[in-house]
Phi, psi and omega in degrees: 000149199277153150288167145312297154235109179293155181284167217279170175280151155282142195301135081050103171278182199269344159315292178333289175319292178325302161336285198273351162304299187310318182287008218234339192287300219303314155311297150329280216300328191277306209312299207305001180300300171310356198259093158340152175248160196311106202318169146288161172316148152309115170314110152355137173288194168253152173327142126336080197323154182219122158016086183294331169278317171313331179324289176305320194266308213278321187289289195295295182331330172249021163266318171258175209208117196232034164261035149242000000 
């Protein structure tokens, strides 16, 4: 029959530690191969058509300063 309470484990060196860090990064990186990735965003709708000249005239208007 098992005990009840068995006794603690010895403390984890710290090689040890590192070791199964690496492994525990290493293991995630292999699960995401599998993970599908997330859709993409939905697109923006698209500009309305515009003019060409309202275009033009909008363009020079906000580059030069035409209140003289």
């Amino acid at each position: 029959m098992l005990p009840l309470f068995p006794e603690p484990a010895p403390p984890i060196s710290t090689n040890e530690r590192l070791f199964w860090w690496a492994h525990l990064k290493w293991e995630i990186r292999w699960l995401h191969c599998f993970i599908p990735p997330p859709p993409p965003p939905p697109l923006p709708p698209p500009h309305p058509p515009i003019h060409a000249k309202i275009f033009i005239h909008n363009f020079l208007a906000s580059h030069f300063d035409t209140s003289l």
